[in-house]
C-alpha positions in Angstrom: -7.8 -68.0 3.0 -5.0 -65.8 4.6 -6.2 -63.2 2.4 -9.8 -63.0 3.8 -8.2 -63.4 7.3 -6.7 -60.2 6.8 -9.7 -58.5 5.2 -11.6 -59.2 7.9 -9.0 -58.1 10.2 -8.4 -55.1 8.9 -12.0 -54.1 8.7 -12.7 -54.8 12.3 -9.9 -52.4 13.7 -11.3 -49.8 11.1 -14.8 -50.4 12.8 -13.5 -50.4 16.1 -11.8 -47.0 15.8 -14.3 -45.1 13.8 -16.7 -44.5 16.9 -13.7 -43.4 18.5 -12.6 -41.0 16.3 -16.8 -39.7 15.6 -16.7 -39.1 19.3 -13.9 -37.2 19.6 -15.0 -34.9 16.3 -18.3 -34.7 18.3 -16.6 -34.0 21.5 -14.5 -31.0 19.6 -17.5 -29.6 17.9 -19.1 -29.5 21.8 -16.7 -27.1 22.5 -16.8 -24.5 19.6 -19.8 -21.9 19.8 -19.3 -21.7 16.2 -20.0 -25.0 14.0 -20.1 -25.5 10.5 -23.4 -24.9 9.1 -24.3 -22.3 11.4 -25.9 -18.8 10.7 -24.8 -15.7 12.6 -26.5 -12.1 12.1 -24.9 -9.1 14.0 -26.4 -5.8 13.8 -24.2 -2.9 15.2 -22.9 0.9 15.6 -19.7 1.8 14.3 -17.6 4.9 15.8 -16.8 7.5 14.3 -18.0 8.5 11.2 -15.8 9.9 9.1 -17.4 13.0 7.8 -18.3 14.2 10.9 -15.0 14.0 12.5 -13.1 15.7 9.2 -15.8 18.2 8.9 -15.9 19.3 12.7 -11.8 18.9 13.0 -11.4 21.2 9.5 -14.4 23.6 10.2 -13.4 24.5 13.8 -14.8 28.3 15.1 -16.5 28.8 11.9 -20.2 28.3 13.3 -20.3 25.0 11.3 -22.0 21.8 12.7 -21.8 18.2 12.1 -24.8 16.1 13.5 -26.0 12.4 12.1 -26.5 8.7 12.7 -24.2 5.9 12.1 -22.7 4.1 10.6 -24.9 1.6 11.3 -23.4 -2.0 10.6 -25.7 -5.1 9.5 -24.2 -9.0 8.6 -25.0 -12.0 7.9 -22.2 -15.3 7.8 -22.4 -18.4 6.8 -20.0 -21.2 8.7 -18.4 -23.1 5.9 -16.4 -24.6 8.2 -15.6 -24.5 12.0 -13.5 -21.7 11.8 -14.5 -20.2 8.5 -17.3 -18.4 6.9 -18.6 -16.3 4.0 -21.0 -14.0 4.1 -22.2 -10.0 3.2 -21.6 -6.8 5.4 -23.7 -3.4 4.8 -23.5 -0.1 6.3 -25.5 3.1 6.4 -24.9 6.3 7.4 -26.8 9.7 7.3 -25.2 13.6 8.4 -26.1 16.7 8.6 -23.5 19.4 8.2 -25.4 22.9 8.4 -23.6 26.7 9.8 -25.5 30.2 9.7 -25.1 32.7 6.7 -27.0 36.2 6.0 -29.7 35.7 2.9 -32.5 38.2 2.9 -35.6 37.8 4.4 -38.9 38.7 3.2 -39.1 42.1 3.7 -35.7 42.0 2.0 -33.4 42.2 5.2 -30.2 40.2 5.7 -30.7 38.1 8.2 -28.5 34.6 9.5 -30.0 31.8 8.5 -29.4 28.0 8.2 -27.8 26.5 5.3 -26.8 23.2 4.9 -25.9 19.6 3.2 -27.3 16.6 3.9 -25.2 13.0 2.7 -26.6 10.1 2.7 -24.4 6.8 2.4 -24.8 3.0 2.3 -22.2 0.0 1.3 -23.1 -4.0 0.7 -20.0 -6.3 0.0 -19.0 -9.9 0.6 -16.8 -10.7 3.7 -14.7 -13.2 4.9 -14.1 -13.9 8.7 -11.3 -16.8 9.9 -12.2 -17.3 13.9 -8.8 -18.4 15.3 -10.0 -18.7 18.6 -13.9 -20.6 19.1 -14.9 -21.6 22.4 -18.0 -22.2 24.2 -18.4 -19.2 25.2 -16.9 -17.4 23.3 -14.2 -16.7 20.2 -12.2 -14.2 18.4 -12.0 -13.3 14.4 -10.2 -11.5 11.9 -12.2 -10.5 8.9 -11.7 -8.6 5.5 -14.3 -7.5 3.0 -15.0 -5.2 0.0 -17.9 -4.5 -2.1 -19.6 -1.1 -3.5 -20.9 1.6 -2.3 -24.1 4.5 -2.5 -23.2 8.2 -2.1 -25.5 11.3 -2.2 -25.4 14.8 -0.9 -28.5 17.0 -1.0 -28.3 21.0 -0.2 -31.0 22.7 1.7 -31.8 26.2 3.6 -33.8 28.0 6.0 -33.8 31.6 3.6 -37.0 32.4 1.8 -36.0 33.9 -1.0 -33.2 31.5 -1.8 -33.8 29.0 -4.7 -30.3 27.5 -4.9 -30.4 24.0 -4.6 -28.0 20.7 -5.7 -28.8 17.2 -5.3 -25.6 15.1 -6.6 -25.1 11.6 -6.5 -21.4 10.5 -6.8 -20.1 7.7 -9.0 -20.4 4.8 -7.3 -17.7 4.0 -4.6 -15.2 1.1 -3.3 -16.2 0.0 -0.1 -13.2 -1.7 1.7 -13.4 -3.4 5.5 -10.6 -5.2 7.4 -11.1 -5.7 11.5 -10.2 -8.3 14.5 -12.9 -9.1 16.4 -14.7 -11.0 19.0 -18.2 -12.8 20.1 -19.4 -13.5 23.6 -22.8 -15.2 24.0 -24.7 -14.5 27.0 -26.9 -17.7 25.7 -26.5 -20.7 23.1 -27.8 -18.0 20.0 -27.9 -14.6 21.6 -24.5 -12.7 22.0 -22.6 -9.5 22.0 -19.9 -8.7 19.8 -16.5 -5.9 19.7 -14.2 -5.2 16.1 -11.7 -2.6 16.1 -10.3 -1.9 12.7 -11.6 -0.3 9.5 -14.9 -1.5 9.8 -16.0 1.4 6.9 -13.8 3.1 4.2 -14.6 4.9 1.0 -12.3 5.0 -1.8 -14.1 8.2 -3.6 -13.5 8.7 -7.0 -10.9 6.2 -6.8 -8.5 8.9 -5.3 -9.5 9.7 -1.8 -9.5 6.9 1.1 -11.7 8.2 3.7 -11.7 5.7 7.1 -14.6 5.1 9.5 -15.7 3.0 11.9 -12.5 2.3 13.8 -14.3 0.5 16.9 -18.0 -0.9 16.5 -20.5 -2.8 19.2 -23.2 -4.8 18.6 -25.9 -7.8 19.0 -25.0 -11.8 17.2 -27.8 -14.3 16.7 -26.8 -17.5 16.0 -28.7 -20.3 13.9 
């Protein structure tokens, strides 16, 4: 009889306190923009690309341009948890990097014309973000991913009588990306969000490291 006493005891303070302790996990999970379960897609512009900077810095005075878009930043992240999630990260980029040189016209005349290269990159890998701060409003994240990468550079020119012409895809690259970041959402889905870091890097040929992206902006949705 003492034993059933104490059964019954024991399972009414264990009823008792579990609505307290469900209301305060529902009353912690008020206060996090980020719950687990959620889906968050940012789309974004990373500054600067890389090529563009070397090729302007290395090229100086030598009537040599550098002109493109991106890298443009896409994500998508799945909340495993309430301050972790899993998800993939992809880039793209596209520049232009043209200068004048004398080729013959059709008469036969040397005359300057435009020569140039165009590269096309893109990167898909997996990423992993811990948010260390999540608020209402807003919260704060340090993130690292990797993956592999698409590289392709394609000649061109403006000469007439000039047939050379390369079109070279490179083996395919390491992609490597490690930022701290932050989210602030205007509304319950909608936000904006900050990383500063590298939020692009190639490791070409598996010998040079080539950084990008140091700062990037963009748009979150959350589901």
């Amino acid at each position: 009889m003492r034993k059933i006493k104490t059964l019954l005891t024991l399972s009414l303070i264990l009823l008792l306190g579990l609505p307290k302790q469900t209301k305060c996990q529902d009353k912690k999970e008020e206060g996090m923009i980020i719950k687990k379960g959620n889906f968050i897609t940012s789309v974004g512009y990373g500054l600067p690309g890389a090529l563009r900077i070397y090729l302007r810095r290395e090229e100086a005075g030598k009537d040599l341009k550098a002109i493109g878009i991106g890298p443009l930043m896409g994500k998508v992240e799945y909340a495993l948890f309430e301050n972790f999630t899993i998800g993939l990260s992809s880039t793209y980029a596209q520049n232009d990097v043209h200068w004048l040189q004398d080729a013959k016209d059709e008469n036969g005349n040397l005359k300057p014309y435009r020569h140039g290269v165009i590269v096309k990159e893109a990167a898909l890998g997996l990423r992993l973000n811990y948010y260390f701060i999540n608020k209402t409003k807003w919260n704060m994240y340090g993130g690292l991913g990797a993956g592999r990468g698409y590289a392709n550079a394609e000649t061109y020119t403006e000469a007439p009588k000039e047939k050379v012409y390369i079109n070279h895809t490179f083996p395919s690259p390491w992609h490597f990306e490690g930022t701290i970041g932050s989210k602030y959402f205007l509304t319950k889905n909608i936000g904006v969000y900050t990383e500063l870091g590298l939020g692009q890097s190639w490791l070409l040929y598996e010998y040079y490291f080539i950084p990008a992206a140091i700062a990037q902006f963009g748009l979150s949705v959350k589901f």
